[in-house]
C-alpha positions, 0 to 999 in steps of 0.5 A: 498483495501476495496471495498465494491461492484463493480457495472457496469456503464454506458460509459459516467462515463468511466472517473471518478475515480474508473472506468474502462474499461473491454474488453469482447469478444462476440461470435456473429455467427462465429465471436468474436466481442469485448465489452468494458463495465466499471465497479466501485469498491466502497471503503469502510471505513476499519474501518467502512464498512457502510462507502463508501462516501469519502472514501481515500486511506492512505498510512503511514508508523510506526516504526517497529522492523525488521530482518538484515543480518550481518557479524560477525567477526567469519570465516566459513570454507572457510574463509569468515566471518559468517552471523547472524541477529539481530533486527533493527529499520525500518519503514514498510509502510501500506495502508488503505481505510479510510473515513473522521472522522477515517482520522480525527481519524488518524491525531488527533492521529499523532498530538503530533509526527508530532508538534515535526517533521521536514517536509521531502521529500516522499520517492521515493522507498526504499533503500535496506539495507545494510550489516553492520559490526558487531561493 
């Protein structure tokens, strides 16, 4: 996350997005007396610092080529089989602060990939990969 500054509110914002509530203890004589004060973080445009208004987090993912674990059909010492890796296509997930014009930016950019695809479910966490058997 991009943020910009982090500014201290008043209580009545204590529950607008971005905001949240800081505990501090105050030594006040011999007792600790504890303070809640809320604090802002303003997002800024990862692409364009000066922007901080409206801006998202976007999360997507881009096709990526990545390490996998296999077992070869070659036998170690002790009988089980030899692992090796190779490259395999998968998909690594990012996220950036953006703004309206670079989300714009963003979607004018996917455009020709997404007219061509089928809608999906959004992933609920990702599967671990399995081992596949060298072919």
């Amino acid at each position: 996350m991009a943020v910009k500054e982090t500014i201290q509110v008043d209580e009545s914002q204590k529950d607008e997005p971005g905001v949240q509530e800081v505990i501090t203890p105050v030594p006040v004589g011999n007792q600790i007396v504890k303070k809640a004060t809320y604090w802002q973080s303003i997002l800024q445009d990862d692409l364009n610092p000066e922007v901080t208004d409206g801006v998202t987090p976007i999360r997507f993912a881009v096709p990526a080529m990545v390490d996998e674990e296999y077992e070869t059909e070659e036998p170690n010492e002790d009988g089980t089989k030899k692992i090796a890796i190779r490259q395999v296509l998968d998909l690594k997930w990012y996220e950036a602060d953006l703004g309206a014009e670079n989300v714009a930016k963003l979607q004018e950019a996917v455009k020709p990939f997404v007219a061509v695809a089928r809608a999906s479910e959004a992933p609920t966490s990702k599967p671990a990969r399995k081992k596949r058997a060298a072919k």
